[in-house]
C-alpha positions as CSV (number, residue, x, y, z in Angstrom):
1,X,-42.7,-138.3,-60.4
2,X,-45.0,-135.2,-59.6
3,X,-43.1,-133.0,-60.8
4,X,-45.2,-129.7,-61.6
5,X,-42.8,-127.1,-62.7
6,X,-40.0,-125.5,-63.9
7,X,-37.1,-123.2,-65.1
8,X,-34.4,-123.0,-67.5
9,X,-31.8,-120.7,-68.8
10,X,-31.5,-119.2,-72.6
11,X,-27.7,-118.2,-72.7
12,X,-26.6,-116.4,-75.6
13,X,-23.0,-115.2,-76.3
14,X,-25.3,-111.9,-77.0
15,X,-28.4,-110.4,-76.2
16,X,-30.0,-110.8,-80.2
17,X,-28.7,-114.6,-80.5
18,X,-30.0,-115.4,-77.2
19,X,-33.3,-113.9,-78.0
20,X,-33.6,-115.4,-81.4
21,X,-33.9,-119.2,-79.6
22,X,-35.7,-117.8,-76.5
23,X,-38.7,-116.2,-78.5
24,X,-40.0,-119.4,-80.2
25,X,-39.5,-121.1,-76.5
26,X,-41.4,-118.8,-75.0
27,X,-44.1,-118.2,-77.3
28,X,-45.1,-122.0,-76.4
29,X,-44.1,-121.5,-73.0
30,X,-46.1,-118.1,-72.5
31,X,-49.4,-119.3,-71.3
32,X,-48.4,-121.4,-68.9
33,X,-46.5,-118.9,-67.0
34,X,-46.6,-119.5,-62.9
35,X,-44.3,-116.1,-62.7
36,X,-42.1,-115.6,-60.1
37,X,-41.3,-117.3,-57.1
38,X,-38.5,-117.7,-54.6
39,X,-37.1,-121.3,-55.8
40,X,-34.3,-122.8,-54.6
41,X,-31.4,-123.0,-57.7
42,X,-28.4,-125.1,-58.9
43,X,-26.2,-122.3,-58.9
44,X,-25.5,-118.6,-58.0
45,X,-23.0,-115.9,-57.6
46,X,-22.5,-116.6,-53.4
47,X,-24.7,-119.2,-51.2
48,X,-27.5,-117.0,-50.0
49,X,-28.2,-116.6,-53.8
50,X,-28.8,-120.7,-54.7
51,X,-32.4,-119.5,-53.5
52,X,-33.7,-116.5,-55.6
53,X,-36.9,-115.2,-57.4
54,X,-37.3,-118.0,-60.1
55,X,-39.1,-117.5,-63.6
56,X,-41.5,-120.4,-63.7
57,X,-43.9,-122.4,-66.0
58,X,-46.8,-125.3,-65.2
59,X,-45.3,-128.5,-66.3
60,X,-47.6,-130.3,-68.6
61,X,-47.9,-132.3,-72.1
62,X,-47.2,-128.3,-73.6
63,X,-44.6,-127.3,-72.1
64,X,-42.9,-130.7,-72.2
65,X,-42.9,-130.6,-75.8
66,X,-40.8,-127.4,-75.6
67,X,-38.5,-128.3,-73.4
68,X,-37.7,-131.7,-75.5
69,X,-37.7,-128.9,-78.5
70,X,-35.1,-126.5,-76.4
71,X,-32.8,-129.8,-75.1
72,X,-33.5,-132.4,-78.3
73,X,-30.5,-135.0,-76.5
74,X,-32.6,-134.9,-72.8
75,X,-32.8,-132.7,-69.8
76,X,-29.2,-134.2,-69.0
77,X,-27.3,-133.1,-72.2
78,X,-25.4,-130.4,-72.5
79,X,-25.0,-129.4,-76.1
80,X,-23.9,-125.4,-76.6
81,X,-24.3,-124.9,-80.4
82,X,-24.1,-122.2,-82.3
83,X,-24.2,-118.5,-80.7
84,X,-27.1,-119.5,-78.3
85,X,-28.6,-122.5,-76.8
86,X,-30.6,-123.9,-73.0
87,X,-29.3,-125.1,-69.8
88,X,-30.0,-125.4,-66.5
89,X,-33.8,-126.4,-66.4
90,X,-35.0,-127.3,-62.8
91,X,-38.2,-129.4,-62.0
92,X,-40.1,-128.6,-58.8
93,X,-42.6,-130.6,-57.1
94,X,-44.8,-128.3,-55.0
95,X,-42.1,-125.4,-54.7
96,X,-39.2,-127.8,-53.9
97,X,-36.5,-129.0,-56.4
98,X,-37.6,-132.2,-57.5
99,X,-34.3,-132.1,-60.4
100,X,-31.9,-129.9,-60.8
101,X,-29.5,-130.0,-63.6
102,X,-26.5,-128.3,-63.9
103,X,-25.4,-128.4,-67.7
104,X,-22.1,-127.2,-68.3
105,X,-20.7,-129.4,-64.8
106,X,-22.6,-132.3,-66.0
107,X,-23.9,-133.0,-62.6
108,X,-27.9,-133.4,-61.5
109,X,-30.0,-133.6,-57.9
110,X,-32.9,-135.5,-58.7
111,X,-34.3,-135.9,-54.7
112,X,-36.5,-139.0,-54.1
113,X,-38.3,-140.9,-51.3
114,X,-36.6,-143.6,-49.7
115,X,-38.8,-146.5,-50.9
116,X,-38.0,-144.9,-54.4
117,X,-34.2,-145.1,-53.6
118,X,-34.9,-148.8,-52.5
119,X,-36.6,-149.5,-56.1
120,X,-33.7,-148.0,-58.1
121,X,-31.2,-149.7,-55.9
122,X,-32.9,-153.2,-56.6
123,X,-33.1,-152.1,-60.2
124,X,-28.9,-151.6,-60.3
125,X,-29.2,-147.9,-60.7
126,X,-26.0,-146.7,-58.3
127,X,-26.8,-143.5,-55.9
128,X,-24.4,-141.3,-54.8
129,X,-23.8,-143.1,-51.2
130,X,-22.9,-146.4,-53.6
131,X,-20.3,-144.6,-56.0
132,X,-16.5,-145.5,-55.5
133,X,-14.9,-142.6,-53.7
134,X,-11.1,-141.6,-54.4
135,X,-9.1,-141.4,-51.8
């Protein structure tokens, strides 16, 4: 859907286990690095911080192998295992967040065009303005 880049997280309960699935990641990663840029985020310590200097890579047939290396159940799973693992990863489309994925909350943006949202409607995928609300 255009997407062009992105981020994700390495989170370690430490700074060695963290590293030791981060290095092979960004060894792939490495030569496709856009470096930093103010991107907006999924999350952040107050408001004024969802946007932020953003460690970024070209998406391509490269780096999408390592992503589906880092997250092997999809860009939607959240799987924690062992002392170290990925989360998080954002795709942009020209510098705006195209899908944003926030792992451990099990909630995603993905922002679309309004013809799109007319195809997925036809197609039975619900959107958020069709989900049941509790009252």
């Amino acid at each position: 859907m255009g997407a062009d880049e992105f981020t994700i997280e390495g989170v370690g309960s430490d700074a060695r286990a963290e590293a030791k699935v981060w290095r092979p990641f960004e060894k792939v990663v490495k030569p496709f690095s856009r470096g930093e840029e103010t991107r907006e985020r999924m999350s952040g310590r107050t408001a004024d911080d969802l946007t932020r200097s953003t460690r970024l890579w070209a998406l391509n047939p490269v780096t999408i192998g390592a992503l589906q290396q880092a997250l092997p159940n999809g860009l939607l799973a959240y799987d924690p295992a062992g002392r170290a693992w990925f989360e998080d990863p954002i795709l942009y489309c020209d510098g705006n967040l195209l899908l944003g994925v926030l792992s451990h909350e099990a909630f995603a943006v993905l922002r679309i065009s309004v013809l799109e949202s007319v195809r997925l409607s036809a197609a039975g995928f619900p959107s958020h303005d069709s989900l049941p609300r509790v009252g």
